[in-house]
DRENGUZA-443732 format. One record per residue: x, y, z of N, C-alpha, C in turn; residue in three letters; residue number from 1. Coordinates in Angstrom, 2 decimals, padded with zeros to 5 digits, always signed. Layout:
<pts>
[[X, Y, Z], [X, Y, Z], [X, Y, Z], 'ALA', NUM]
...
</pts>
This chain:
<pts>
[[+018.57, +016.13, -029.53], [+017.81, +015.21, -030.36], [+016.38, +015.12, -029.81], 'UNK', 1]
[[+015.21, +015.06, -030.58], [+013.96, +014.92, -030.40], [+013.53, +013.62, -029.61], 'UNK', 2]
[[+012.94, +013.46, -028.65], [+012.32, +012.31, -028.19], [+011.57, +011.58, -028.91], 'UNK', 3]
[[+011.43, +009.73, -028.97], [+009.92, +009.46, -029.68], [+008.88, +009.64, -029.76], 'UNK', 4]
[[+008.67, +010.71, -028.58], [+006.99, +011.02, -028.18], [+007.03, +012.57, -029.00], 'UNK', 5]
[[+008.04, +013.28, -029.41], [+008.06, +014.55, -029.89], [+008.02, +013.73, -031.66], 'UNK', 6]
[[+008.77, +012.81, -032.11], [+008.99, +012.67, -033.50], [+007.82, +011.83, -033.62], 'UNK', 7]
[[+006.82, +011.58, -033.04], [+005.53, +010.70, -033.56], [+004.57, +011.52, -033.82], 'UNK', 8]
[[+004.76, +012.58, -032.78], [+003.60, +013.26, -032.86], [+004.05, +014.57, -034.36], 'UNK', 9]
[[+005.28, +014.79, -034.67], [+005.82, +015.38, -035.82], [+005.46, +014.56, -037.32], 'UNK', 10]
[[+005.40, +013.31, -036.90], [+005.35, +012.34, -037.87], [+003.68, +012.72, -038.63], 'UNK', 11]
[[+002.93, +012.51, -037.38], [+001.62, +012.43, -037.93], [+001.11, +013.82, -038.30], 'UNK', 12]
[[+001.63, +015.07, -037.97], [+001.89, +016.41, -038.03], [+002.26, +016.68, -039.96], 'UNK', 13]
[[+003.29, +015.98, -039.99], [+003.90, +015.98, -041.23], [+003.41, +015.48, -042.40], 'UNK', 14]
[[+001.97, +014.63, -042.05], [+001.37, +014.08, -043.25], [+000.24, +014.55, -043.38], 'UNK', 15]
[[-000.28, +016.05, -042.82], [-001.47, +016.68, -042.63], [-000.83, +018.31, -043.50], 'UNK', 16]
[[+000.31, +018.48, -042.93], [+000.75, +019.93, -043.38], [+002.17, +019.96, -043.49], 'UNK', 17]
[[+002.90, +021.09, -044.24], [+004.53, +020.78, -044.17], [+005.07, +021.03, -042.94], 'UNK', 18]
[[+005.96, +020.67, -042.73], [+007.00, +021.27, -041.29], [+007.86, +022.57, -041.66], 'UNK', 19]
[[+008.27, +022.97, -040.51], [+009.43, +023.80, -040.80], [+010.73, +023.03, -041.00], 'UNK', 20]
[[+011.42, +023.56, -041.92], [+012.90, +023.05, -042.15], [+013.96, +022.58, -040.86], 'UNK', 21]
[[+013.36, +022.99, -039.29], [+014.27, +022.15, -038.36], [+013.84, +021.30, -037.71], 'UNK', 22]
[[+012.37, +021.18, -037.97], [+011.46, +019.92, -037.21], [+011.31, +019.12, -037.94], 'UNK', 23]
[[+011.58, +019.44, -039.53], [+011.69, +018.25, -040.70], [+012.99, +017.51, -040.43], 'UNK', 24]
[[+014.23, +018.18, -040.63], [+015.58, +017.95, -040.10], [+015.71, +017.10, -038.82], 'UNK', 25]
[[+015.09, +017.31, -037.98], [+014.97, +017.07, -036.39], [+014.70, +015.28, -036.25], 'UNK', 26]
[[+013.66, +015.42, -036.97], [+012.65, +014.25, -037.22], [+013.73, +013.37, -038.09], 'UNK', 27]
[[+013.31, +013.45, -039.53], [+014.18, +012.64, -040.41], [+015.28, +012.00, -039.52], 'UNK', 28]
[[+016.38, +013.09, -038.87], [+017.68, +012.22, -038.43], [+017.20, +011.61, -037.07], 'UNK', 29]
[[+016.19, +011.52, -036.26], [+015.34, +010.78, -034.96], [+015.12, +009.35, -035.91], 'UNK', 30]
[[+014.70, +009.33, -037.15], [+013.87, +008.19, -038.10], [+015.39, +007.67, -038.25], 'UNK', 31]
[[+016.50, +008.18, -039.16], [+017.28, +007.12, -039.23], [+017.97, +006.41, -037.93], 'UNK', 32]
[[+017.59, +006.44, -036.88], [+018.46, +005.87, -035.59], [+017.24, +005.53, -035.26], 'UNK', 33]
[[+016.38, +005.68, -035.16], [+015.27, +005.19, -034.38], [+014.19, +004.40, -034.90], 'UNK', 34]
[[+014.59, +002.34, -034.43], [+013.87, +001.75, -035.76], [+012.28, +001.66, -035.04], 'UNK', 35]
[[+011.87, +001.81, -033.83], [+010.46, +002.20, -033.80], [+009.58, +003.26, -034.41], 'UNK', 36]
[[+010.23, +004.60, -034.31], [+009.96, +005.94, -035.12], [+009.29, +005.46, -036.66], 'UNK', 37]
[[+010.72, +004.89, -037.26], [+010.49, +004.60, -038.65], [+009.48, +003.74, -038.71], 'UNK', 38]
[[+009.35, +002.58, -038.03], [+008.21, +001.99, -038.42], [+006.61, +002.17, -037.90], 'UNK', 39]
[[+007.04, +002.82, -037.28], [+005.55, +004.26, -036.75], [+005.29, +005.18, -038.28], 'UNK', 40]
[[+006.50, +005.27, -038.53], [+005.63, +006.43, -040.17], [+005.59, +005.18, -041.03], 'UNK', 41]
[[+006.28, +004.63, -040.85], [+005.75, +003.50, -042.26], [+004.29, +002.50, -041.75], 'UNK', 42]
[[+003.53, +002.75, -040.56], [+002.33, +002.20, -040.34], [+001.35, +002.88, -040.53], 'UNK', 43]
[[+001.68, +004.69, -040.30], [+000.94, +005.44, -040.83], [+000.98, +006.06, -041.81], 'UNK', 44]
[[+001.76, +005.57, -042.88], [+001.69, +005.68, -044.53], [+001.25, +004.64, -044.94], 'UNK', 45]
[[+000.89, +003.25, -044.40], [+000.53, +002.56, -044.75], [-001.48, +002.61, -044.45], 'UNK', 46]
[[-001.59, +003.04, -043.74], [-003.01, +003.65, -042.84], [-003.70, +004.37, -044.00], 'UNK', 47]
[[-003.06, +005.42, -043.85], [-003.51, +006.43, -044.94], [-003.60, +005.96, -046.69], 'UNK', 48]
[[-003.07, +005.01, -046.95], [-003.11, +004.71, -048.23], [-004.19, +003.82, -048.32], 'UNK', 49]
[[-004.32, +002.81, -046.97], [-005.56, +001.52, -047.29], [-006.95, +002.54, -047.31], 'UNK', 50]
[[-006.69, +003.69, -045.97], [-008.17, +004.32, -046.27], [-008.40, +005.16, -047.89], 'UNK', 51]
[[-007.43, +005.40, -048.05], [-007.64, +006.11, -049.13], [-008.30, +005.05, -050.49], 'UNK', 52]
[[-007.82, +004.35, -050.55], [-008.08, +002.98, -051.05], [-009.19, +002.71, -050.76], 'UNK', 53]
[[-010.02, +002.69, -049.73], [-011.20, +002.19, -049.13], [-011.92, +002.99, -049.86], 'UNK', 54]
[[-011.41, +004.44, -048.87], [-012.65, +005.54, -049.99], [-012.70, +005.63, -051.31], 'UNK', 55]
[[-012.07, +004.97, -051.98], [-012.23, +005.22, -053.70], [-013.02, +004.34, -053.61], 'UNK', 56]
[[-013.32, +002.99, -053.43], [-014.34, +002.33, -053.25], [-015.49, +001.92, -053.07], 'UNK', 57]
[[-015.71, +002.84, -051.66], [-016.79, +003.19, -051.19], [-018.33, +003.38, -052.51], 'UNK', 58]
[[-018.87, +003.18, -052.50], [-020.29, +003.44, -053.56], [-020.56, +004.46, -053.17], 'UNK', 59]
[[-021.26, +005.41, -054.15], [-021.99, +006.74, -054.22], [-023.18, +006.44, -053.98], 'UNK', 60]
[[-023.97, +007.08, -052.93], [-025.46, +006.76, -052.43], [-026.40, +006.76, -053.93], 'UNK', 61]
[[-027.02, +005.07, -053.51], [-028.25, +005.29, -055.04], [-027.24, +004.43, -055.68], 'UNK', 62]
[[-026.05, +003.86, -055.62], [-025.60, +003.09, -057.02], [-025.52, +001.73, -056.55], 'UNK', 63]
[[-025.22, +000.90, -057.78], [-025.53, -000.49, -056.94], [-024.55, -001.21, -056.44], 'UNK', 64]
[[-024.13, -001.88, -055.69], [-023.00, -002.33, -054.62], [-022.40, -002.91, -055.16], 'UNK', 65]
[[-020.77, -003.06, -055.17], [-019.72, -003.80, -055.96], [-018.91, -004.42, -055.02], 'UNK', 66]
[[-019.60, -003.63, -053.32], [-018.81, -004.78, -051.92], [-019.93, -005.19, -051.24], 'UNK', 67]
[[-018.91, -006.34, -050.94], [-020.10, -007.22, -049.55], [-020.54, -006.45, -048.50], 'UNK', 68]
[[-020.07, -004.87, -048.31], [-020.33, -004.47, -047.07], [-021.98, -003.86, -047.00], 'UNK', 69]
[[-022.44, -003.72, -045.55], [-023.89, -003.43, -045.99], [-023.96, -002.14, -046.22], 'UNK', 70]
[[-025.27, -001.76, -046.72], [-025.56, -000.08, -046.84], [-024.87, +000.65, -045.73], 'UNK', 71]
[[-025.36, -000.01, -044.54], [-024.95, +001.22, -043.44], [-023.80, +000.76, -042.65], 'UNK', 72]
[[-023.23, -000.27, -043.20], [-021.60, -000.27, -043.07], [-020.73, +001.05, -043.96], 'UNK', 73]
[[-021.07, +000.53, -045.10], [-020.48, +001.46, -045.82], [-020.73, +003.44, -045.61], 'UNK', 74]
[[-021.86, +003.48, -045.26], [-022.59, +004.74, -044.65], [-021.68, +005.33, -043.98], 'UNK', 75]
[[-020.98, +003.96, -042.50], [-020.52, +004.64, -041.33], [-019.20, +004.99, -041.71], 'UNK', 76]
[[-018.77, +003.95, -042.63], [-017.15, +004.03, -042.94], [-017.29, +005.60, -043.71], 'UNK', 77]
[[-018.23, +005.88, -044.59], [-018.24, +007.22, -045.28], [-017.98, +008.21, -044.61], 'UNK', 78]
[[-019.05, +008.17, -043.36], [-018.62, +009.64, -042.59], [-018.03, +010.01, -041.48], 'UNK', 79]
[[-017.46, +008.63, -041.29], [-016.13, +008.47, -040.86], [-014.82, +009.33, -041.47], 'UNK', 80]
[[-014.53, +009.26, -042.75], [-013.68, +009.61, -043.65], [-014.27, +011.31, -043.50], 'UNK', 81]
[[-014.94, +011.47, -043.95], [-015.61, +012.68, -043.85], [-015.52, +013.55, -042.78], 'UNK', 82]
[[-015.85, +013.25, -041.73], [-015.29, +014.02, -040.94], [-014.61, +012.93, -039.48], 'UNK', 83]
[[-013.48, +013.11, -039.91], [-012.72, +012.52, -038.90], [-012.67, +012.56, -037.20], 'UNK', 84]
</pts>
């Protein structure tokens, strides 16, 4: 059986690119016995959805602001996303 330090780092692995069919296998059955694991991918499915969320948001340079955040808040959060 996979350790938590092997199925976290699979976890975050797994939401970038597919796995192979025994590190998918491996993982999944580590997640149903392991209630830290699981709620490690359900914090980083939850992560990934608020940013994603954020960035739809975000204003297109030049348009006029629909958040309280400032120009170069929003700037940093941009290329942030951008290049990670």
């Amino acid at each position: 059986m996979l350790s938590c330090k092997d199925v976290t780092k699979l976890v975050s692995e797994s939401m970038d690119r597919s796995l192979p069919l025994g590190k998918r296998i491996g993982m999944r059955l580590h997640l149903v016995f392991c209630k830290w694991c699981a709620r490690y991918e359900r914090q980083l499915l939850l992560i990934r959805e608020t940013v994603g969320r954020l960035a739809a948001t975000v204003d297109a340079p030049g348009e006029p602001s629909r958040e309280t955040l400032s120009v170069e808040a929003r700037e940093r959060i941009r290329e942030t996303i951008k290049n990670p």
